[in-house]
C-alpha positions as CSV (number, residue, x, y, z in Angstrom):
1,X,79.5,67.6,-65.6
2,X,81.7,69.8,-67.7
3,X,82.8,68.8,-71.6
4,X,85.8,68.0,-70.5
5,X,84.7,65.2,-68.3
6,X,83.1,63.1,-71.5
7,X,86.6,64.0,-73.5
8,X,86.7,60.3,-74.5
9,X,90.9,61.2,-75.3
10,X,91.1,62.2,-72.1
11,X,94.3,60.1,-70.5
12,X,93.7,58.9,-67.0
13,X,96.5,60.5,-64.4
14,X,99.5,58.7,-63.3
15,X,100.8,58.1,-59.4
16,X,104.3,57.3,-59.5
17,X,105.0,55.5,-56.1
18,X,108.0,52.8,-55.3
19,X,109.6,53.5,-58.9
20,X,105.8,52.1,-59.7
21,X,103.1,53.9,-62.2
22,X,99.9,53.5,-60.9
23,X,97.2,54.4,-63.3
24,X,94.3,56.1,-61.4
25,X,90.9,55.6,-63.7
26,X,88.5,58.7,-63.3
27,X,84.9,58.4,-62.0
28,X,83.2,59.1,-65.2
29,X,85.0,56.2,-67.5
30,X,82.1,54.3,-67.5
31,X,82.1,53.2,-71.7
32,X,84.2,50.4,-71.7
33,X,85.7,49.5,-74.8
34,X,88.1,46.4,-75.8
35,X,91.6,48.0,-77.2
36,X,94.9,46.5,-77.4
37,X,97.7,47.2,-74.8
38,X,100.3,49.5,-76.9
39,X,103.3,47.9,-75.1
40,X,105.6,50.4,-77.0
41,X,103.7,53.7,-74.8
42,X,104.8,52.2,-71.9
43,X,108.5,53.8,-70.4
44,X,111.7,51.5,-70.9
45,X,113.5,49.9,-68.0
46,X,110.8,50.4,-66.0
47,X,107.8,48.2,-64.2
48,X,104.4,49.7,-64.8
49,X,101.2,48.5,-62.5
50,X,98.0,49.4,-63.7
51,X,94.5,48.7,-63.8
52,X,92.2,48.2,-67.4
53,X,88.5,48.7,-67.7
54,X,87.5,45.4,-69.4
55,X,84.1,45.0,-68.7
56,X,81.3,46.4,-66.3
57,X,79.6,45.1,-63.3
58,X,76.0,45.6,-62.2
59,X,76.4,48.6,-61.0
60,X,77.6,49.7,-64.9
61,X,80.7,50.7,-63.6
62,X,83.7,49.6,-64.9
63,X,85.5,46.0,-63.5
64,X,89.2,47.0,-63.6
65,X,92.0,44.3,-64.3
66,X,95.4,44.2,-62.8
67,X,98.0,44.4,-65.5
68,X,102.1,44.7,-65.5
69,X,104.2,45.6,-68.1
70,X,108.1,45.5,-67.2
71,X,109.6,47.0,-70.2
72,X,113.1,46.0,-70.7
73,X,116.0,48.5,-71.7
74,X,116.9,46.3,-74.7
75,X,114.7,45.7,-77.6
76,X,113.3,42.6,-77.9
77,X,109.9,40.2,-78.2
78,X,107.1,40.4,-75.6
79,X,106.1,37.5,-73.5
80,X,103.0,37.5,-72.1
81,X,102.2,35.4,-68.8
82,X,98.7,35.0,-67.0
83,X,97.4,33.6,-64.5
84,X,93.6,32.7,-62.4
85,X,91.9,32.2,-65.6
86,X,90.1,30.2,-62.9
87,X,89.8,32.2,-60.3
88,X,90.7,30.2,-57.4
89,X,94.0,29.1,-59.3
90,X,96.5,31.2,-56.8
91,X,99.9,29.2,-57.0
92,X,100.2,31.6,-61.2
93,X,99.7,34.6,-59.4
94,X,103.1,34.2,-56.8
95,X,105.1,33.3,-59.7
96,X,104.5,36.3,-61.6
97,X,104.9,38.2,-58.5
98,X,108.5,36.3,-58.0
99,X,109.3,36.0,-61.5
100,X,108.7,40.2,-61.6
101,X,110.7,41.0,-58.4
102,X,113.7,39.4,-59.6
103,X,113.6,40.6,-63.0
104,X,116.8,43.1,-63.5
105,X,114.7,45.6,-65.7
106,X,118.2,46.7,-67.2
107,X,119.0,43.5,-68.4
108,X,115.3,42.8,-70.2
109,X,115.6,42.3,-74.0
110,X,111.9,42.5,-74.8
111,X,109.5,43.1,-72.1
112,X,106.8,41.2,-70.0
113,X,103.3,41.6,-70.1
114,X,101.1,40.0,-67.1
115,X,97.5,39.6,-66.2
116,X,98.1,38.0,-62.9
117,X,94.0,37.7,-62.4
118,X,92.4,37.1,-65.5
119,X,89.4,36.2,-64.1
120,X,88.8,39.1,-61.4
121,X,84.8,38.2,-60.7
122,X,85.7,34.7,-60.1
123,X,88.8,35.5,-57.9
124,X,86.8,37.7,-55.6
125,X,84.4,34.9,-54.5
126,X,87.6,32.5,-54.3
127,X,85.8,30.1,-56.7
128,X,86.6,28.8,-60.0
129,X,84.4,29.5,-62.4
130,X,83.3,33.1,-63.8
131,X,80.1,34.7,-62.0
132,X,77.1,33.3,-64.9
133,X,78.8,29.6,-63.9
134,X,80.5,29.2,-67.3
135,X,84.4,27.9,-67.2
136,X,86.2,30.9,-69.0
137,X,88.8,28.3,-70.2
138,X,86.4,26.9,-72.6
139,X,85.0,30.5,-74.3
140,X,87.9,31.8,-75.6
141,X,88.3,34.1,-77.5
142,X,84.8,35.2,-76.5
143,X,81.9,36.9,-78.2
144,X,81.1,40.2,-78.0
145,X,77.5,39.6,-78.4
146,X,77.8,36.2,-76.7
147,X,76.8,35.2,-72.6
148,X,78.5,37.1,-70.1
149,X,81.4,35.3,-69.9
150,X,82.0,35.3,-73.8
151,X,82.1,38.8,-73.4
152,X,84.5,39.0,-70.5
153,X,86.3,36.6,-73.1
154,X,86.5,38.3,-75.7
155,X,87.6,41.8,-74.2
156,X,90.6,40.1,-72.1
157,X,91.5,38.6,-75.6
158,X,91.0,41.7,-77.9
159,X,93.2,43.8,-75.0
160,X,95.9,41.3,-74.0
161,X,97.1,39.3,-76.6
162,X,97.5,41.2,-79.7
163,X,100.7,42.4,-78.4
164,X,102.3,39.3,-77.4
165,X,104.8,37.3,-79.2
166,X,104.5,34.4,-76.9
167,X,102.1,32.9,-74.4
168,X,102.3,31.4,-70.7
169,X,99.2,30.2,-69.6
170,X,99.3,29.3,-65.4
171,X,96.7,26.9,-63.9
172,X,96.3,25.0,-60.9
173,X,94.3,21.6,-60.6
174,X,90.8,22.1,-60.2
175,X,89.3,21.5,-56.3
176,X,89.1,18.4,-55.3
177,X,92.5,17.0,-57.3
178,X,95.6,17.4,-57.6
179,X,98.6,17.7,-59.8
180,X,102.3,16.6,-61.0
181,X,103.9,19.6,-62.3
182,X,103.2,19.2,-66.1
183,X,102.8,21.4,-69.3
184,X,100.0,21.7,-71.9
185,X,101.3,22.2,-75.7
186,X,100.8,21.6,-79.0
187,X,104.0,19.3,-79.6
188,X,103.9,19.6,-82.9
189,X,105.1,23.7,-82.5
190,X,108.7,23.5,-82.3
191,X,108.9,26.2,-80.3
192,X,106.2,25.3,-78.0
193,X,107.9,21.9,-77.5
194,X,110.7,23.9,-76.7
195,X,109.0,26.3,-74.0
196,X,107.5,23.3,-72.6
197,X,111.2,21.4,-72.4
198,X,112.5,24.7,-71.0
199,X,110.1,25.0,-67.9
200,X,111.6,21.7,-66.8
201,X,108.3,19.8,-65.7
202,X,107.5,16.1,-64.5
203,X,105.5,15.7,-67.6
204,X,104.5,17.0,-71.1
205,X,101.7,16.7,-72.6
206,X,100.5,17.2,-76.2
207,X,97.1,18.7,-76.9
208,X,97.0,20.2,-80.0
209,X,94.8,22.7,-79.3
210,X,90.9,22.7,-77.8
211,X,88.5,25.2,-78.8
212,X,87.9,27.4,-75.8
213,X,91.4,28.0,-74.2
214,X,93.4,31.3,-73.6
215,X,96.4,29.1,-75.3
216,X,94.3,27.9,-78.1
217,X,93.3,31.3,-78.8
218,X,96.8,32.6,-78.8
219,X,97.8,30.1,-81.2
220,X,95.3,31.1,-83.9
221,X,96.8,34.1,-83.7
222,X,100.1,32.6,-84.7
223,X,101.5,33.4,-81.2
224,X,103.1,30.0,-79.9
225,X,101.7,29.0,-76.3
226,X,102.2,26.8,-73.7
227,X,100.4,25.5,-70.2
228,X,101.6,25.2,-67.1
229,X,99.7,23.8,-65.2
230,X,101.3,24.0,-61.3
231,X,99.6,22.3,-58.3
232,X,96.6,22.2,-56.2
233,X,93.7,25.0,-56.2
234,X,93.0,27.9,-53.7
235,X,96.5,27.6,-51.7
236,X,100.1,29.0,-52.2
237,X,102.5,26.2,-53.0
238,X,106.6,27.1,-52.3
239,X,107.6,24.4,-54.1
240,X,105.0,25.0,-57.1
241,X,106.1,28.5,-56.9
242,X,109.9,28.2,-56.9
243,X,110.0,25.2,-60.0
244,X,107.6,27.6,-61.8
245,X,109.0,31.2,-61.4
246,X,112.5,28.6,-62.6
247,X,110.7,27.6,-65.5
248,X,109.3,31.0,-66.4
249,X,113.1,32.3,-65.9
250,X,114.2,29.1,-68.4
251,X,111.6,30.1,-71.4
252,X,112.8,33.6,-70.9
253,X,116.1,32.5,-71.6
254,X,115.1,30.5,-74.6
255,X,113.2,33.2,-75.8
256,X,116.2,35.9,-75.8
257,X,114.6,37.9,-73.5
258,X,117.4,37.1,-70.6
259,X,121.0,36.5,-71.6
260,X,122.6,33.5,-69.5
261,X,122.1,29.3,-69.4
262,X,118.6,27.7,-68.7
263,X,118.5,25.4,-65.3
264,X,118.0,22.1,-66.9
265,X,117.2,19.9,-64.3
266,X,115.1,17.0,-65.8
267,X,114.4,15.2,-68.4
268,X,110.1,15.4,-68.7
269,X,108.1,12.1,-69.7
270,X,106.5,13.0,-72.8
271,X,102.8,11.9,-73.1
272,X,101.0,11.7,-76.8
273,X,97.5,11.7,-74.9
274,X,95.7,11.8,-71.6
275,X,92.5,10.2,-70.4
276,X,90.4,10.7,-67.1
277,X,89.7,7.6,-65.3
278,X,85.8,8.1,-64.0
279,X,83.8,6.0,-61.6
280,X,80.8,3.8,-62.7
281,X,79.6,4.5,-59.4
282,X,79.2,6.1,-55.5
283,X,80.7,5.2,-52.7
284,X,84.3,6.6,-50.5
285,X,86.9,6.1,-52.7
286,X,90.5,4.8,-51.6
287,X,93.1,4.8,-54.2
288,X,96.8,2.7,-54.8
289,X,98.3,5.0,-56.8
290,X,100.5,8.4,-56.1
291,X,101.2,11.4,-59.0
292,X,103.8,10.8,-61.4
293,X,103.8,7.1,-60.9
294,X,103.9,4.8,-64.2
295,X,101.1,2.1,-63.9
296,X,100.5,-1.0,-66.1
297,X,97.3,-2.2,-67.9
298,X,95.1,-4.3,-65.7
299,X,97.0,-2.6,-62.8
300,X,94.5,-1.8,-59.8
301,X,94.0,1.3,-58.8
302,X,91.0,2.3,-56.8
303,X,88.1,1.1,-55.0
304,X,84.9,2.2,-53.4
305,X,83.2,1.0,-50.2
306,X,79.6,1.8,-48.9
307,X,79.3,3.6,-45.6
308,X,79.1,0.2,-43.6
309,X,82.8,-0.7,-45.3
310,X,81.6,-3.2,-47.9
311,X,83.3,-3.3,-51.2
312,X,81.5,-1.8,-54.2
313,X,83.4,-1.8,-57.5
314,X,87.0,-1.8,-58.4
315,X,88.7,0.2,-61.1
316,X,91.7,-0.8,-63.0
317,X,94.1,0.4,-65.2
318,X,92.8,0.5,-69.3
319,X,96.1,0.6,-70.4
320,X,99.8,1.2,-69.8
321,X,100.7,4.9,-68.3
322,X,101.9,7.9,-65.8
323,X,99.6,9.8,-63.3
324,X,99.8,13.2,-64.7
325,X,96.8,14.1,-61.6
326,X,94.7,12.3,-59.2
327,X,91.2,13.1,-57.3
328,X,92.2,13.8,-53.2
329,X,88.5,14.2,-52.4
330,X,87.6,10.5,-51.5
331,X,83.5,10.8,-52.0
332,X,82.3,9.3,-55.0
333,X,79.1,9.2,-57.3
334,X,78.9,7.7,-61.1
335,X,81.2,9.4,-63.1
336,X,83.6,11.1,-61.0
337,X,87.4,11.9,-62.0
338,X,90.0,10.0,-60.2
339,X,93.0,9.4,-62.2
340,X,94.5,11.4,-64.8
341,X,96.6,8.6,-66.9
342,X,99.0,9.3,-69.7
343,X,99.7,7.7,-72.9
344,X,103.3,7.7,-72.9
345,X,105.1,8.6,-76.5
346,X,105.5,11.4,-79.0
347,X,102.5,12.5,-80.7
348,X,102.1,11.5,-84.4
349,X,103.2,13.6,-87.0
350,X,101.1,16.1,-88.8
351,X,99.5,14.5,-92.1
352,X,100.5,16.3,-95.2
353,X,96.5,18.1,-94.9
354,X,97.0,19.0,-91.9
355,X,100.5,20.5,-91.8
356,X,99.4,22.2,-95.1
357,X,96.4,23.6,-93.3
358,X,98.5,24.9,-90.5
359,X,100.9,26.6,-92.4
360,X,98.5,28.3,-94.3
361,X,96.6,29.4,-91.1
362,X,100.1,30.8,-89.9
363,X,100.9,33.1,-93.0
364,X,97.2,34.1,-93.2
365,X,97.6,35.3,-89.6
366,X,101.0,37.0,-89.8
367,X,99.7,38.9,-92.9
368,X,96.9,40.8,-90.8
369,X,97.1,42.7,-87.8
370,X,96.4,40.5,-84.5
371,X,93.0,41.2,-83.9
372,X,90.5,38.4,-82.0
373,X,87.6,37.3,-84.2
């Protein structure tokens, strides 16, 4: 192999197809290394497609990841949007598709930058979680030392958010469930509560924050975040897909990055917590309830039956709430998720610790450049 070959400034070459660049990786970039996207290389008014060499499979070869960047012809902030963190989470990957074929590149302030598979090895095998069985969602932002899929973790984060100013994260239910069309964010982020407002869902949901997510991640990087979390796994949903690429289009709009008036269509039910509802034990499980419906405490709302039809155990509601998701698998054992339930009501408010904490976290993080630790 000539010198030239192990040049490690050598730039891949370029196919420009369909008003397209397609980035074509040689055969001898095999030392993967995590870098940050440099939005501001990438041409103006234009849509790039092109695939990154986060990590390496068995064969030591590098695993490529898609990535688009549709660079507007007006300055402006960059929104990043991914989707199939969990790989078998498809309904995220239409509405980037959508949300990018209708995008008037000429009218972009800012730019958009997509991972529309995060989690590529999980994706191929149409299954959920990342290929050493870990959920990705819970190892953010990785390790570089750590299990495999700390690693993977850590590279998508060191290479993809850095150059974001804001976050969508898209998820599906996991298999088995089902869900309303809802949003993930910290309510106490004014301008995550008003992404999540903006996406016009069924229901919001505050969660500060939990260690392990891509949105969690973002956010100790000062970069405000929100989930959407839209439908049911390993199908495409229209209707999922529409209301979402809508939603994306609305925060767009907040954000500056499109000029025009967001479609306000609802007004969401705004939840200050959310609990699973589990069994206490097996059987086939029938429930009385449907998404998005507001239940009362003491209300009933499943049962479970042995295989001869005799009644086993009842389970009823713990408190006052909405059904923000529900099991659709009816087989039971001890401890299985049926019923999503939210508390419904605004969060409480920071205490004076807390908010002090978080605004010092904020300035520490906009006075350093946005590297994942």
């Amino acid at each position: 192999m000539s010198d030239e070959a192990h040049d490690p400034e050598a730039r891949p070459a370029t196919l420009v197809e369909n008003n397209r660049d397609y980035t074509l990786l040689p055969a001898y970039v095999c030392n993967v290394s995590a870098h940050p996207i440099d939005i501001e290389t990438f041409p103006t008014g234009r849509k790039t497609d092109f695939y990154f060499p986060l990590w390496k499979d068995a064969t030591g070869m590098p695993l490529q990841v898609p990535f688009i960047v549709a660079r507007g012809s007006k300055p402006g902030p960059v929104l990043g949007i991914t989707a199939a963190v969990h790989g078998n989470e498809l309904n995220g990957i239409k509405i980037i598709q959508d949300v990018l074929n209708d995008l008037d590149l000429d009218a972009l302030h800012g730019s958009v930058f997509c991972a529309p598979v995060v989690n590529v090895p999980a994706y191929r095998r149409g299954q959920r979680y990342f290929i050493d069985g870990e959920d990705l969602n819970r190892l953010f932002p990785g390790r570089p030392q750590g299990v495999p899929a700390e690693q993977y973790a850590y590279a998508f984060c060191q290479t993809f958010l850095p150059p974001c100013n804001f976050l969508i994260d898209l998820h599906t239910a996991s298999e088995g469930r089902t869900n309303t069309l809802y949003v993930r964010a910290d309510l106490h982020s004014s301008v995550a509560r008003a992404m999540a407002e903006h996406v016009n869902p069924q229901i919001i949901l505050h969660v500060p924050g939990k260690d392990g997510t891509l949105r969690h991640a973002a956010a100790r990087l000062n970069i405000p975040a929100i989930t959407i979390e839209a439908g049911n796994p390993s199908v495409i949903q229209g209707k999922m897909v529409f209301d979402g690429e809508v939603g994306v289009r609305n925060v767009m709009t907040l954000l500056g990055l499109l000029k025009g008036e967001p479609k306000i269509t609802r007004s969401p039910v705004v939840c200050r917590s959310n609990k699973w509802i589990r069994t206490t034990g097996g059987g086939l499980l029938e429930t009385h309830f449907r998404l998005y419906d507001r239940v009362t405490k003491r209300q009933l709302l499943a049962e479970t039956t042995d295989m001869f039809g005799r009644p086993l155990e009842q389970y009823f509601a713990p408190h006052d709430g909405i059904v923000i998701g529900k099991a659709v698998y009816p087989v039971a054992i001890p401890g299985t998720r049926f019923c999503n339930l939210g508390t419904i009501g605004e969060p409480q408010e920071k205490s004076a610790k807390d908010a002090a904490k978080t605004k010092a976290g904020a300035k520490h993080q906009a006075s350093r450049p946005r590297t994942v630790s």
